[in-house]
C-alpha positions in Angstrom: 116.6 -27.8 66.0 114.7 -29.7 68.8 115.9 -33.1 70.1 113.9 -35.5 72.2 116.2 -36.1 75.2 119.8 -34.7 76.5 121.5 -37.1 78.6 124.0 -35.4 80.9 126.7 -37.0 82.7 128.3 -34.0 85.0 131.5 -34.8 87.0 133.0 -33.4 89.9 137.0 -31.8 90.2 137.6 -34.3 92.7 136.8 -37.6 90.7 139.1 -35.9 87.8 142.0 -38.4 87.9 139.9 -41.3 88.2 137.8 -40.5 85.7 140.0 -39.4 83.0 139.7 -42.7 80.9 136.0 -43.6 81.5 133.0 -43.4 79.5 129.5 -43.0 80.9 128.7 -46.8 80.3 125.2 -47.0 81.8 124.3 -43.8 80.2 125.1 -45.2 76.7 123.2 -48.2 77.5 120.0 -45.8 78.5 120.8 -43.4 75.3 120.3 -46.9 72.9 116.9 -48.1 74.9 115.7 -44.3 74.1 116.7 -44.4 70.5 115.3 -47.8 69.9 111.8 -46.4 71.0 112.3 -43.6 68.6 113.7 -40.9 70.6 115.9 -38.8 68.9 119.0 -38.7 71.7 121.9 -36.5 72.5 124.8 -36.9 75.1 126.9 -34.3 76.9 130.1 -36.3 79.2 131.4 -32.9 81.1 134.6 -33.7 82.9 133.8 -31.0 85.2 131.8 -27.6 85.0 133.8 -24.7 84.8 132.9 -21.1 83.9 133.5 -21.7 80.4 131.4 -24.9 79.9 128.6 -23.1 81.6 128.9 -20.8 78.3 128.9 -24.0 76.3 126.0 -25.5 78.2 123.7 -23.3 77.7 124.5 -22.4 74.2 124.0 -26.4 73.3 120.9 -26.1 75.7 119.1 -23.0 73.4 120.3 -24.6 69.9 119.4 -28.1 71.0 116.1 -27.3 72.9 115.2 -30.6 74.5 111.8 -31.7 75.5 113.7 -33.7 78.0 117.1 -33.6 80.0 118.4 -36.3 81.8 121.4 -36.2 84.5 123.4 -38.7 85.6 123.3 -38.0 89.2 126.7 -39.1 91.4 127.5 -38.4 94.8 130.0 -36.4 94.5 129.1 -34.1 91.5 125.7 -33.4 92.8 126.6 -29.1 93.1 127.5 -30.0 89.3 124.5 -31.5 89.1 122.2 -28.9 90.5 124.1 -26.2 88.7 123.2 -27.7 85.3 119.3 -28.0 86.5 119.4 -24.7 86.9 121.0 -23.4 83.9 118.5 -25.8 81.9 115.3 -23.9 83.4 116.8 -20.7 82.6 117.1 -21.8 79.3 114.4 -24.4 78.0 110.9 -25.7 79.1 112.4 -29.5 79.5 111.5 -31.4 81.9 114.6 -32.1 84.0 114.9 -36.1 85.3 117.8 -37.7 87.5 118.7 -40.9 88.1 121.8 -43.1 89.0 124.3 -43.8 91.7 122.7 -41.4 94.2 119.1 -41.4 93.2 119.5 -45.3 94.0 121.0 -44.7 97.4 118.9 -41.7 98.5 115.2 -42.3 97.3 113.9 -39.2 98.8 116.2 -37.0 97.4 114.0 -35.2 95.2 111.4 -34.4 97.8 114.3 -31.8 99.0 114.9 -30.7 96.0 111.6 -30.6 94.3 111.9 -27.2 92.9 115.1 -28.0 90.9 113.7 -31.6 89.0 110.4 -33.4 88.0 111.9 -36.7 88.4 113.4 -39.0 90.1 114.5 -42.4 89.0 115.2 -45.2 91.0 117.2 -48.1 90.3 118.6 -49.7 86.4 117.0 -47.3 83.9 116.7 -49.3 80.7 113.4 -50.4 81.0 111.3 -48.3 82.5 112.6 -45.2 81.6 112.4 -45.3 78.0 108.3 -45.5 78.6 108.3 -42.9 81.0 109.8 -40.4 78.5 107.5 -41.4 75.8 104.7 -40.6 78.1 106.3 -37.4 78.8 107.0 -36.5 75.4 103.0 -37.6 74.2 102.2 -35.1 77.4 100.5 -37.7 79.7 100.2 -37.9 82.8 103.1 -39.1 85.4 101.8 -39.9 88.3 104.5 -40.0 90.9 107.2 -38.0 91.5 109.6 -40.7 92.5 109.6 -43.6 90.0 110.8 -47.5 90.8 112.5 -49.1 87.6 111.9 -52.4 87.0 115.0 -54.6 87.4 116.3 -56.0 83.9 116.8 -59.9 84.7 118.5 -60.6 81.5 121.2 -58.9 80.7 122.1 -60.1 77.6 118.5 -58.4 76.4 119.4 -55.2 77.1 121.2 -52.8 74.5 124.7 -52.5 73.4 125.7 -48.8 74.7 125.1 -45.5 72.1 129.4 -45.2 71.6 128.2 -43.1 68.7 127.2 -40.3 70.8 130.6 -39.7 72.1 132.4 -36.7 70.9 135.7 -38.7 70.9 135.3 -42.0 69.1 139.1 -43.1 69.3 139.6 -44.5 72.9 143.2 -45.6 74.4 141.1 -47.7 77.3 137.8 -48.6 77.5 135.3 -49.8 80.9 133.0 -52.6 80.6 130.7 -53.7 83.2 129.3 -57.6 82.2 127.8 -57.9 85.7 125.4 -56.3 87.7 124.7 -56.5 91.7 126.5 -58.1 94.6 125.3 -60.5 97.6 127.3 -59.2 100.3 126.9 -56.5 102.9 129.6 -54.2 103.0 128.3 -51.5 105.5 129.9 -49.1 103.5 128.9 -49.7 100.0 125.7 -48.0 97.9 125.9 -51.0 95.4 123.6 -52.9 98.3 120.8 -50.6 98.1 119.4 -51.0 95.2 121.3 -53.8 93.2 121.7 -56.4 95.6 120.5 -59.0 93.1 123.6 -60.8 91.5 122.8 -61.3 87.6 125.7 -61.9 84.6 125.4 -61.4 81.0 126.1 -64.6 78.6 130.0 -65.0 78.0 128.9 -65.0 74.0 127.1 -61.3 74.9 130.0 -60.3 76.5 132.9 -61.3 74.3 130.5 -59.5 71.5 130.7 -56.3 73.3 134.5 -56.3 73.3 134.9 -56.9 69.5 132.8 -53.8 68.9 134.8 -51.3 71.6 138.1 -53.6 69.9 136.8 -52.7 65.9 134.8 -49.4 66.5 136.5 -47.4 68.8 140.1 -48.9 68.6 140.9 -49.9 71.9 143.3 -52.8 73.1 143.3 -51.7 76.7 140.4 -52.7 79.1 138.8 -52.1 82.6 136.3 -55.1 83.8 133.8 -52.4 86.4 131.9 -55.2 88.0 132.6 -55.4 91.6 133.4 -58.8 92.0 134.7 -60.3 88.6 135.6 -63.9 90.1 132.6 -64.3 92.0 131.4 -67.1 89.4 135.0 -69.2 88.6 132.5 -71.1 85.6 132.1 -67.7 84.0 135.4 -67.1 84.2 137.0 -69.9 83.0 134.6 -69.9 80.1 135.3 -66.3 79.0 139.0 -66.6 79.7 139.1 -69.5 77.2 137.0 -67.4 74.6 139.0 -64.6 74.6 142.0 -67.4 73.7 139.8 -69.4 71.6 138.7 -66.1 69.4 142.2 -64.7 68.9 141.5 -61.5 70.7 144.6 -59.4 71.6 143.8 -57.2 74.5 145.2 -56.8 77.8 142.7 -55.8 81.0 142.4 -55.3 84.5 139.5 -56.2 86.9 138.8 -56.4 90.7 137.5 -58.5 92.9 138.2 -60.1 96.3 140.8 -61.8 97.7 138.7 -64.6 99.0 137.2 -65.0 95.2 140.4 -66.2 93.0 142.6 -69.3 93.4 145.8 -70.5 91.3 143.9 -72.1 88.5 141.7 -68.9 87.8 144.4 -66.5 87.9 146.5 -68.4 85.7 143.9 -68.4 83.6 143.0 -64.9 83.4 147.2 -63.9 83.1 146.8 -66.3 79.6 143.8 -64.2 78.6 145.2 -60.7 78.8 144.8 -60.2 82.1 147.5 -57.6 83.5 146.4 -56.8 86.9 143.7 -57.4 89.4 142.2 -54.8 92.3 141.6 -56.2 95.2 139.2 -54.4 97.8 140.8 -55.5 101.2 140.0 -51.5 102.7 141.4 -52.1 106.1 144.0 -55.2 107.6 142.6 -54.3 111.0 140.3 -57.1 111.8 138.7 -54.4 114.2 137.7 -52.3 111.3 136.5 -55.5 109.2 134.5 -56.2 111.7 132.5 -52.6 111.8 132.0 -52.9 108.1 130.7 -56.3 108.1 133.8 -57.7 105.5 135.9 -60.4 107.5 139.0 -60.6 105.1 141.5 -63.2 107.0 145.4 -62.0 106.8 146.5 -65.5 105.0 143.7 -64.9 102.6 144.9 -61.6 101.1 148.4 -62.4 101.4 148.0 -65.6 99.3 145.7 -63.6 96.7 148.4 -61.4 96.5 151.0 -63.6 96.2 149.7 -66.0 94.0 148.8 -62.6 91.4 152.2 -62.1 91.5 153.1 -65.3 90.7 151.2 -65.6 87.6 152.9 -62.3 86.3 150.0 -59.7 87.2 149.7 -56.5 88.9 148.1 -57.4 92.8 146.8 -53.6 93.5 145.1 -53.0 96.6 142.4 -50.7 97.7 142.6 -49.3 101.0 139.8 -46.7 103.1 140.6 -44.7 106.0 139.0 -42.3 108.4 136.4 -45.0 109.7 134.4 -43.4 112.6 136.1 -45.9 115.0 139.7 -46.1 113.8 142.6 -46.1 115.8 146.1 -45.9 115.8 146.3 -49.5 116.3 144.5 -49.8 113.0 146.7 -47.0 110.7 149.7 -49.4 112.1 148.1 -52.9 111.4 147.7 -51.3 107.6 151.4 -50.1 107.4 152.4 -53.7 108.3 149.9 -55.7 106.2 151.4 -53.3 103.2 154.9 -54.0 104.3 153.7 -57.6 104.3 151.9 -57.9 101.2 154.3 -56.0 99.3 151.1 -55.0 96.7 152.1 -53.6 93.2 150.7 -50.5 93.9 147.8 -48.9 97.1 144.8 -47.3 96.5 143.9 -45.2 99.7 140.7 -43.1 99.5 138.7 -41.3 102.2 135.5 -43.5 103.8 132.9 -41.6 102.4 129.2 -42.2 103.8 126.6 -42.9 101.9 122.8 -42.6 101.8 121.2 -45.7 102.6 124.4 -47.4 103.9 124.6 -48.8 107.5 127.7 -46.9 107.2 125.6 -43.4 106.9 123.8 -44.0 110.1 126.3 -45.2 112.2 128.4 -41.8 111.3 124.9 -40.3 112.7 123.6 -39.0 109.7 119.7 -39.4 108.4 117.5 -37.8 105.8 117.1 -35.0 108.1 120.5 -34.8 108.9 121.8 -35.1 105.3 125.6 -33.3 105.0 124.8 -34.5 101.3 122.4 -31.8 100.4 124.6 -28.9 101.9 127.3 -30.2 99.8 124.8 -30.2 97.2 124.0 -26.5 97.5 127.6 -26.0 98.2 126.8 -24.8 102.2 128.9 -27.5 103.3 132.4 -29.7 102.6 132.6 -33.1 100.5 131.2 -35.9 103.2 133.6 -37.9 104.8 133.9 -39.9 107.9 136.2 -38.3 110.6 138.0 -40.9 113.3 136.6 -40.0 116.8 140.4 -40.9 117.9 142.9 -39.4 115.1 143.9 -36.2 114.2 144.4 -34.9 110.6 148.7 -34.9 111.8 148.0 -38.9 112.4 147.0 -39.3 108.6 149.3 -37.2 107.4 151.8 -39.2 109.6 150.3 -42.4 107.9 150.2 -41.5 104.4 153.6 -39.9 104.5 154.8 -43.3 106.1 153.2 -44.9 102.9 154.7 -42.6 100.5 157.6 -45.5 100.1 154.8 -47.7 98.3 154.0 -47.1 94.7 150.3 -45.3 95.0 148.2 -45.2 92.1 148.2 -42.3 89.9 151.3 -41.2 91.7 153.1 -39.2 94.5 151.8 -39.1 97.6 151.3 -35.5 97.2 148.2 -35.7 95.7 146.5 -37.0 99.3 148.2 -34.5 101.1 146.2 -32.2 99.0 143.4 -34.1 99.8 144.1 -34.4 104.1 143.8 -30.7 103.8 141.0 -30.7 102.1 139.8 -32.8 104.7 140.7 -29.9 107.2 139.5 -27.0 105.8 137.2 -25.8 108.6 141.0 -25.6 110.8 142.8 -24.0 107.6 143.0 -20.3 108.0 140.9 -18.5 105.5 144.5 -17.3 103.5 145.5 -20.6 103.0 142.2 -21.7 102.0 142.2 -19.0 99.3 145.4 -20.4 97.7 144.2 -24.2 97.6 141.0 -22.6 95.5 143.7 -20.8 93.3 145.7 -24.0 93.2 142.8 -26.2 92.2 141.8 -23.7 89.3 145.5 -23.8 88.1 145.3 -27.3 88.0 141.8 -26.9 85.9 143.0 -24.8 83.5 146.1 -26.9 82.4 143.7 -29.9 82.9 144.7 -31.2 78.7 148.3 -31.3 79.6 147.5 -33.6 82.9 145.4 -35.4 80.9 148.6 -36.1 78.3 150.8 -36.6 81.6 148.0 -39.1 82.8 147.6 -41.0 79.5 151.6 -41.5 79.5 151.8 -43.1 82.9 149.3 -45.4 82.8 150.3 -46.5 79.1 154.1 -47.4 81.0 151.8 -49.3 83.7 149.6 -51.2 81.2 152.5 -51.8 78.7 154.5 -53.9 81.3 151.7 -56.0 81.0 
């Protein structure tokens, strides 16, 4: 048996939690632009790489024998990423092509890594990739190593996503993305380097796309991706009104920001289905707004907030520490807008720098200086940004201090887990061996925390 193309979508340990629920969307969309050229496509969604999926990778590598494999390339499962290149020459002749999330923000990537993939695919692959594979596959010439895609300017053209691919067809909650760039500048955000351009599909396209998930793959529960959902109130009110219109019982979350909703769209969206919004506020320093170019005005996220609330939806927050500049000042300004806010639940992550973000450079990084591609070969730690001003005791201080507010996915525990992480060059080598142990025990019984998981956000979304 010989297939055409294996799409790959390897995930990293540490995006577990959040991932748990997702599908690779984009990937789907890709796999149906493939078959619809006459490729013959399979998909492999590993939720991480462990020893015995290495086994089960390379036995579906020799029986599938692809001419071509295709990876999904994010950030933070690039050693994934790399591993599964290499298990792939070991076992087949395909030619091995990346793309995504960090082939968009690092364009040069493969130059570094030429010796591990034949190419590298930049920006929104449904178009140009699919003719790029048939020339590989008719064994022409391809000219360049690194290959621009050509930007889809109608969405509503493009494909609906391959769901028949996934192993699991039954789905408890489903992401959709109906959007695809954003016009502002956040210095610390990828989306900017590639997919600046703003562009929506039709709200007759989209509600068609949420029958299918609705009929095919029974799900009632739904996650809106794009980054700002209210950024066009028309759209909004249009689909909100459709969903009524049509009948169709679903509940679903989305984010956005705070200076993007008023009353009227939030009411709504709660009349719709809608059970919660996300709203990426990241710091209530206005010192810290300032260094990441997104000016957010107190009154402005404490009337989003507020008036979420109001209209009986969840108002969750996202916040970001460990900025290069942050103070004390600013952990403190964050415990009070929280206090303030009173959000339904916090989202705290570490600031992570990204190629081809402002935010990269200013943490004095380059493409010669790229703490990426030692995490990569696993010679280095996961990037993150480290305060020139805090200690790792400060955080711990903060989060602990937080651990009063409802955090998503849980106890506070799990980002003390993730603070020492953050320390592991100060941890002595004993302790680091345990937090390995205690990260495989948590992989092993990774089925029943998937069960655990499943239960606690079916509470959250059934209070909806």
């Amino acid at each position: 048996m010989s297939v055409d193309v294996l799409l790959i979508n390897p995930i990293s340990p540490v995006e577990l939690l959040s991932l748990l629920f997702e599908i690779p969307f984009s990937l789907l969309i890709l796999a149906r632009a493939l078959e619809e050229k006459g490729m013959e496509v399979k998909l492999l969604n590993y939720p991480t790489l462990t020893s015995w999926q290495s086994d089960h990778l390379k036995k579906k590598i020799s029986k599938l024998d692809p001419k071509i494999v295709g990876i999904s390339l994010h950030s933070a499962a690039l050693p994934q990423a790399i591993k599964i290149a290499k298990i792939t020459k070991d076992f087949s002749n395909a030619k091995i092509c990346i793309g995504g999330p960090h082939c968009n923000a690092d364009i040069t990537f493969i130059h570094r890594f030429r010796n591990i993939f034949d190419y590298q695919f930049v920006g929104e692959a449904e178009i140009t990739v699919p003719d790029v594979f048939l020339k590989i596959l008719r064994e022409k010439k391809v000219e360049r190593k690194v290959i621009f895609c050509k930007l889809p300017k109608n969405l509503d053209l493009l494909p609906s996503p391959a769901y028949h691919l996934l192993e699991k067809k039954e789905r408890f909650l489903v992401n959709l993305s109906f959007s695809r760039g954003c016009p502002f500048n956040c210095s610390y955000c990828a989306i900017q380097t590639t997919m600046k351009k703003l562009r929506h599909m039709s709200v007759k396209r989209s509600i068609e796309e949420i029958t299918y998930v609705y009929e095919s793959l029974g799900s009632r529960y739904f996650y809106f991706q794009d980054p700002n959902f209210t950024i066009h109130p028309k759209w909004v009110s249009e689909f909100t009104k459709t969903l009524r219109k049509e009948k169709i019982d679903i509940k679903w979350r989305a984010q956005t920001r705070c200076d993007l909703v008023n009353l009227k769209i939030l009411k709504e969206m709660g009349k719709s289905g809608c059970i919660g919004l996300g709203f990426g506020v990241e710091s209530f320093s206005p010192f810290i707004q300032r260094f990441i170019n997104k000016r957010m005005p107190f009154n402005k996220i404490e009337r989003a907030i507020k008036q979420t609330k109001n209209c009986g939806m969840d108002a969750d927050i996202f916040l970001m520490i460990g900025f290069p500049i942050e103070r004390k000042k600013d952990l403190f300004l964050n415990l009070l807008g929280v206090k303030k806010t009173q959000p339904t639940t916090l989202s705290i992550s570490f600031t992570t720098p990204y190629p081809g973000t402002k935010l990269f450079h200013q943490c004095g990084f380059s493409d010669k200086n790229n703490p990426w591609d030692k995490y990569a070969l696993l010679q280095g730690p996961f990037p993150l940004c480290k305060s020139k001003y805090l200690s790792v005791t400060d955080y711990f201080f903060f989060l602990n201090k937080l651990s009063r507010y409802p955090i998503l996915f849980g106890d506070i525990f799990f980002w003390n887990l993730a603070l020492l992480k953050y320390a592991y060059p100060f941890i002595p080598t004993f302790i680091q061996r345990q937090l390995k142990f205690f990260e495989k025990s948590i992989m092993k019984f990774r089925e029943t925390a998937f069960k655990i998981a499943t239960q606690r956000i079916k509470i959250q979304w059934d209070k909806g």
